[in-house]
N, C-alpha and C positions, 0 to 999 in steps of 0.2 A: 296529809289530809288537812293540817292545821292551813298550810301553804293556799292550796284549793279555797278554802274560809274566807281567808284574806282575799284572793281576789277576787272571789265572786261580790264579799263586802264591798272591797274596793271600785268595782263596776256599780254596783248596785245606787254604793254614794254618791254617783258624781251627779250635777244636776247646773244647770244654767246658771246657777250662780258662781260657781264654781271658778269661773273664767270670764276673761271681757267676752261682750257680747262678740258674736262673728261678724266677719265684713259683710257686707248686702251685696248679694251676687246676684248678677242677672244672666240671661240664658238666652239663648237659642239651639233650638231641638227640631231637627228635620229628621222624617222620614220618607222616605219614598220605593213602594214595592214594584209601580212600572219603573224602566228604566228607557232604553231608546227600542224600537221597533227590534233590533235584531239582539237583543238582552233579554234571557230567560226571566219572567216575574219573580221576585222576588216572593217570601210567605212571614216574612218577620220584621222588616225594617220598620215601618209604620210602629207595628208593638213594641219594636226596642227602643224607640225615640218615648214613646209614651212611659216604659216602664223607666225609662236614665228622667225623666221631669218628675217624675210620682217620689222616685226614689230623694232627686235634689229638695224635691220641695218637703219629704220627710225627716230628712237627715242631713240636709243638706242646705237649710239658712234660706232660699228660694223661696220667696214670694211671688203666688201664680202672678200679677198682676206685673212682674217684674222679669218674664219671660213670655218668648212667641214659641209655640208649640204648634209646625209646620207638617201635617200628614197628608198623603196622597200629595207630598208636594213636586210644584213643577216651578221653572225659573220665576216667572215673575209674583208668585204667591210668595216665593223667599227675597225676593228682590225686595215686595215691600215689605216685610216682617225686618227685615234688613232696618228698613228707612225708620219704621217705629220703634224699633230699638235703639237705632243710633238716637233717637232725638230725645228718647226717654233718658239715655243715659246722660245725654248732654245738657238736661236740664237736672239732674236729681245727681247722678254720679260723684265719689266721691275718689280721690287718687289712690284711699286704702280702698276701695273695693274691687271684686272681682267680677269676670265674665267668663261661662261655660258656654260651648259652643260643642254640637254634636251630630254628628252627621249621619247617618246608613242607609245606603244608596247605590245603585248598580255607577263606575265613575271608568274613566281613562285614565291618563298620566298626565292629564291637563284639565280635567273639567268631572262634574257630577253629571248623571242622567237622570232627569228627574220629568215622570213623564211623559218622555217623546222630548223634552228639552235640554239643552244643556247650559248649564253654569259654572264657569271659568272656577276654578276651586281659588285663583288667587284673590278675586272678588272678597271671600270669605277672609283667608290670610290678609289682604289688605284691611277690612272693617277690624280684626281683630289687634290687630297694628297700632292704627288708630284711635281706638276705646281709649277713652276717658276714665282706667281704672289701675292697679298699679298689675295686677296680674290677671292674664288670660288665657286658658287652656283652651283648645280645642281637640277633639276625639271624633276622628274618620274614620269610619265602620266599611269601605268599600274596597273591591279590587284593585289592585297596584296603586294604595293609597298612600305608600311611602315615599311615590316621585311629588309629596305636597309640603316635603319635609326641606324639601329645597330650595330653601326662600333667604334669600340674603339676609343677614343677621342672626341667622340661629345656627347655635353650633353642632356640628354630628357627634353623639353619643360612639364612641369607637367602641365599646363591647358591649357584645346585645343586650347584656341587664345592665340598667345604669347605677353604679354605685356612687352614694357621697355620703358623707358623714353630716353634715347641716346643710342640708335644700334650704336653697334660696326665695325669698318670698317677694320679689316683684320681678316681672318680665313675662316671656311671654313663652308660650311652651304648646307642640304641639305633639301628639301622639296619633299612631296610625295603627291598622287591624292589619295589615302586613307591608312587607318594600316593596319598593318599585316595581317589579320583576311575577308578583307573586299575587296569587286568587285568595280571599276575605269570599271564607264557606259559613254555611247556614247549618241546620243540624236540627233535623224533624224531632229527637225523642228532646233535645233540649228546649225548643221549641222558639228560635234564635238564634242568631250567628253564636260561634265558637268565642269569640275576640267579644262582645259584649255578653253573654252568658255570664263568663266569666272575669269582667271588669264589674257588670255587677254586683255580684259574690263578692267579689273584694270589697266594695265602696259600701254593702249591706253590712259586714263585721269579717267576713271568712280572712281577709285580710290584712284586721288589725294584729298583726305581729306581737307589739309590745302590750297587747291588751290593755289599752288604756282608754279603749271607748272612743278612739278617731281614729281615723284612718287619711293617711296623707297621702299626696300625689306619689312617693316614691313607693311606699307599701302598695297602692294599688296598681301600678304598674308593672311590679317585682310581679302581683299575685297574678293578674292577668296574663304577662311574658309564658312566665311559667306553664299554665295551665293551656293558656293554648299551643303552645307547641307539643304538648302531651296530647293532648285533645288531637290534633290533625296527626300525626307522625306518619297515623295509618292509611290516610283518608286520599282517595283516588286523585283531587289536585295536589297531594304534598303538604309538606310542613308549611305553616303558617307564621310566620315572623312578626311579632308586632315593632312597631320602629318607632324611637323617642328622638325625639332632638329640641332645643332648646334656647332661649337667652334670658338667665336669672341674674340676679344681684340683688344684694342681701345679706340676712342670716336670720334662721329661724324655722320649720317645718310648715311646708306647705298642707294645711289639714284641707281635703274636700268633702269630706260626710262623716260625722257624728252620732253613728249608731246606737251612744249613749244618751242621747237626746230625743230620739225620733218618739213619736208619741206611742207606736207599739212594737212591742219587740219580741225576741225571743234569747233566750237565755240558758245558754247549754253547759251543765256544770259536771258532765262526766270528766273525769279525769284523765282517763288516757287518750294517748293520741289514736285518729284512726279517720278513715275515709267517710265522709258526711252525704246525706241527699236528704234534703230539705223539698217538699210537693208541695203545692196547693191541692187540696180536698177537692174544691170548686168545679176547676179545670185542668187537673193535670199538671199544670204547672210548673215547672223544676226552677225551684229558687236558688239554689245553691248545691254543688256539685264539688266537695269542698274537702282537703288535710286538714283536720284539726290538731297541732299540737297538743303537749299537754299543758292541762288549766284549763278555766271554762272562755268560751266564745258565745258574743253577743250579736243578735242582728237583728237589723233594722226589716218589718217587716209589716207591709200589709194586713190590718185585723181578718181574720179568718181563719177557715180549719185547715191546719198542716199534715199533715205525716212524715213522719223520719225516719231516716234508718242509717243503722252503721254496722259495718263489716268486722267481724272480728275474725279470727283466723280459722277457726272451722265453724262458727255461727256468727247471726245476723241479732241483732236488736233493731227491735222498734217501739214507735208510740205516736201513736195519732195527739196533739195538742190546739185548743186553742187559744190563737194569741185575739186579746183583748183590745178593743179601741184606745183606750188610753193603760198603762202599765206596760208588764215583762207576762210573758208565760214560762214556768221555768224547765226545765227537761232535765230531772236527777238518775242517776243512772237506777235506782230502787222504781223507778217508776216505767223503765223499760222492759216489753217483753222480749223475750230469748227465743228463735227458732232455727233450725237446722238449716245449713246452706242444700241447697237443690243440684244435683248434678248434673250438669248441663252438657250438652257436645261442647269442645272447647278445639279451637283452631293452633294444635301445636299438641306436643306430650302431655301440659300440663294440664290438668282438668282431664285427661282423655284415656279411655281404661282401655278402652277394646271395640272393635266393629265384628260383624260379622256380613259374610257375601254367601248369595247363594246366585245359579246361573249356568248358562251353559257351555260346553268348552269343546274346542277340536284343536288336534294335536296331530303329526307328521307320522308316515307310516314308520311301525318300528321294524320293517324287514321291508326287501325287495319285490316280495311275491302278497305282500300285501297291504289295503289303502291307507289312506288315510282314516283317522278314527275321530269316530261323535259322539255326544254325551253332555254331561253335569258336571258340578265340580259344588264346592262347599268349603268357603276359607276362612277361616278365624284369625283375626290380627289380635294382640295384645298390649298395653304400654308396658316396656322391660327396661328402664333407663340403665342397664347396666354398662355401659359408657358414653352417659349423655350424649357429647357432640359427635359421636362413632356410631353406636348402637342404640338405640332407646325404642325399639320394637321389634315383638316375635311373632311369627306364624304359622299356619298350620295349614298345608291343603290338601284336600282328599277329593279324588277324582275317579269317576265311570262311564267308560268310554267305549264303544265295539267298532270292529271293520270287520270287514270280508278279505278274503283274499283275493289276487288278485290271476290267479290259474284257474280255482274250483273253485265252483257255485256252493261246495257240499262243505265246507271249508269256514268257519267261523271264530274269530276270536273277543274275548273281553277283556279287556286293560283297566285295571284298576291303580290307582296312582296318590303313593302317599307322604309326601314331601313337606319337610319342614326346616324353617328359615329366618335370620335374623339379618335387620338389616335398619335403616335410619328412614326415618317419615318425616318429609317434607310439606309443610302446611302451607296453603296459599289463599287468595281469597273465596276459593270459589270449592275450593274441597283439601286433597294431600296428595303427596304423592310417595310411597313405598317401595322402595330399592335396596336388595338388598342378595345375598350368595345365598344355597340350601342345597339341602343334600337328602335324599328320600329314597326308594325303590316303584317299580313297575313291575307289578305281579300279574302273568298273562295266562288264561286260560283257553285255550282252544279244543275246538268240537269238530272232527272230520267224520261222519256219519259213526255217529252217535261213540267215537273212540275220545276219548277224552286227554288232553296233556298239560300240563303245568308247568310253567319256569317264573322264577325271579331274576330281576333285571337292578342292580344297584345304580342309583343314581344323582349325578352333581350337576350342578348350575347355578344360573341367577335368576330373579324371579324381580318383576315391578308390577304397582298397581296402582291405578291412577282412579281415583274417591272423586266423584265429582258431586258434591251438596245439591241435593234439591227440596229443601223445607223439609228435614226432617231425613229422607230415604236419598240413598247416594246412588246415581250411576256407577257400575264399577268395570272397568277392563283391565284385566290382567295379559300380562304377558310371562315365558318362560323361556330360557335356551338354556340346550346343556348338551350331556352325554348320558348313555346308558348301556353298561357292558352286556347284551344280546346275548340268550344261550341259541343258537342256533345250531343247527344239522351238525356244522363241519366247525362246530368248535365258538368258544365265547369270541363276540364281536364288539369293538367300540360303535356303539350309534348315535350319529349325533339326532336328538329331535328336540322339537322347539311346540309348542302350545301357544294358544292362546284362549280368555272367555272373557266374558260380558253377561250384564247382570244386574243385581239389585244388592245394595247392602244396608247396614243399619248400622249405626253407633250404641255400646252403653255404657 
């Protein structure tokens, strides 16, 4: 607890005095949601350009007056924001200053689409070359944005997370939202590309590592890599790679945003580590999507009302806060409330108790002299992990089913059918699928003018069932093959029969 005191003090102290002032960094920030005529629109790029200038200019040394903020843009609106900035820099620039550059835009393996237009991405690489400052980043938010990384003079990073022990502070460096080869997705509940979601988060505090109230070009990168390729793994285009490469010389950390500085903030002094979701009240908003180790984390944030929440292992916390125009709002874990996690359908064992089906089922004559049979059925699945990667579900099905014979009209049977089975459930995206051996009986009662008989039939097989999701209520068709020893006339008989039904089921 003492530990936790100190750093929170120690965030708490730092203040612009603290350190030399920062370099004056200038900017360019495009966004563009058309892209070419055969490029689906975009729904974020615009806002993720607005929200990486909001965030520089609060945390990050950015003087609006010292950046072009490019929306709905198309080539020649960036062509001249291009020409204003070089000439600002050329008049006012300093060798220790820096320039940011950012991009999100539908693009090729050669150029942006901005608009129905398109601009040569080297254009951008070349102006950034050029600058009159001692270091330049740029950050490419678009598809197969890695083939920009191929620019004579910078070196390839050979393992996807870049490690060094002291970053270099002049050159030029640029980073991409995946390689060459690879699709830079968007993501409705984040409300944002995946790759700037969370490059944000990092550059707001989620990413200051050493808690020291800055956040450098390697930490937010680390924080970014990471998170997106967790973020996509699942996601219909595939994993998402962000790609760095680079030409530094130096020594020193490259800091880009100041969290401890930004005129409003937030300041989280729970102690343990655990999975963070930072909202806006306003609009929904998801600011941060974030591992908090342990010790408190600070972030740079927009005045207004938040909501939080974090996950602990069988409850949630929360606490609505507002952070203030100028200050910290602080989040102590005495001031969160406590509620039970919700149990939800979950796609796989884990989270997932049990379904139930109900539907109707027809199954193969169990004798020569008579039909096939129709009817219900009623199955009950279970979670039973009793060998995870083998077994991890049981079942239960009970079925009623009649035929006719097929000599005499006066001739009636009922088949009742009650079989149960373990076997492994395969989750996919769109529902599961159940396979597995079982072993039950077939209990048959026949009526030959009004003379009544009864026999038991033992029986084995395999049984699958394929869960198809539909908001809530699943499609379900089952299948069966097997055998069942027949008491018949002239003695017990192996019979093979096979079922099948279809249906409605439920999860609980």
């Amino acid at each position: 607890m003492m530990l936790l005191s100190l750093l929170t003090a120690a965030l708490l102290s730092q203040s612009p005095t603290d350190e030399a002032p920062p370099p004056r960094r200038y900017a360019l920030l495009i966004g563009a949601n058309q892209g070419l005529a055969s490029d689906e629109t975009l729904r974020f790029a615009d806002a993720d350009a607005r929200r990486m200038f909001t965030l520089f200019r609060d945390a990050g040394g950015l003087h609006p007056e010292d950046a072009q903020l490019v929306l709905g843009a198309d080539a020649g609106r960036v062509k001249t924001a291009l020409k204003m900035l070089r000439e600002r820099m050329a008049r006012d620039a300093a060798p220790g200053d820096q320039l940011l550059v950012y991009v999100s835009s539908h693009a090729d393996g050669e150029s942006l689409h901005l608009s129905g237009t398109r601009l040569p991405v080297k254009d951008l690489v070349s102006f950034m070359e050029a600058s009159p400052v001692g270091v330049a980043v740029m950050f490419i938010d678009s598809c197969r944005s890695g083939a920009a990384t191929r620019i004579k003079g910078l070196e390839p990073v050979e393992e996807r997370l870049v490690q060094w022990s002291a970053p270099a502070i002049k050159g030029r460096v640029i980073v991409t939202s995946s390689s060459a080869d690879e699709a830079s997705q968007e993501a409705d509940d984040l409300q944002g590309s995946f790759f700037t979601h969370h490059l944000l988060a990092g550059l707001r505090g989620a990413g200051d590592l050493n808690r020291d109230g800055r956040v450098t070009l390697q930490e937010s990168y680390a924080y970014a890599y990471g998170r997106t390729v967790e973020s996509t793994l699942l996601t219909r285009a595939g994993t998402q790679h962000p790609n760095f490469q680079f030409d530094l010389k130096g020594q020193g950390e490259l800091v880009l945003t100041e969290p401890v500085l930004a005129p409003s903030r937030l300041l989280i002094t729970v102690p343990e580590p655990g999975e963070w979701v930072v909202a806006s009240e306003q609009d929904g908003m998801v600011m941060g999507v974030f591992t908090k180790g342990n010790g408190p984390v600070m972030m740079a944030l927009p005045p207004g009302g938040y909501r939080l929440r974090s996950r602990r292992e069988d409850a949630w916390l929360e606490m609505r806060v507002a952070v203030p125009d100028k200050g910290h709002a602080l989040v102590d874990e005495s001031l969160l409330r406590e509620g039970t996690l919700v149990a939800l359908k979950a796609k796989g064992p884990q989270g997932w108790r049990g379904a139930l089906h109900v539907g109707g089922a027809f199954a193969t004559r169990t004798a020569s002299n008579f039909g096939s049979s129709v009817g219900g059925q009623i199955q009950a699945l279970f979670n039973a992990p009793i060998l995870p990667s083998v077994l991890d579900v049981a079942w239960g099905t009970f079925a009623g089913r009649a035929s006719g014979s097929t000599v005499s009209r006066g001739i009636h049977q009922t088949e009742l059918s009650l079989r149960m089975g373990m076997g492994r459930r395969f989750p996919f995206p769109i529902g599961a699928l159940t396979v597995g051996p079982e072993l039950g009986a077939l209990f048959l009662f026949q009526n030959e003018a009004g003379t009544p008989r009864a026999g038991t039939a033992p029986y084995g097989g395999a049984s699958a069932s394929a869960w198809l999701d539909a908001q809530g209520v699943s499609l379900v068709i089952t299948g069966s093959v097997g055998a069942a020893v027949m008491p018949l006339p002239q003695g017990a008989e192996l019979t093979p029969v096979a079922s099948v039904g279809a249906g409605l089921g439920w999860n609980f």
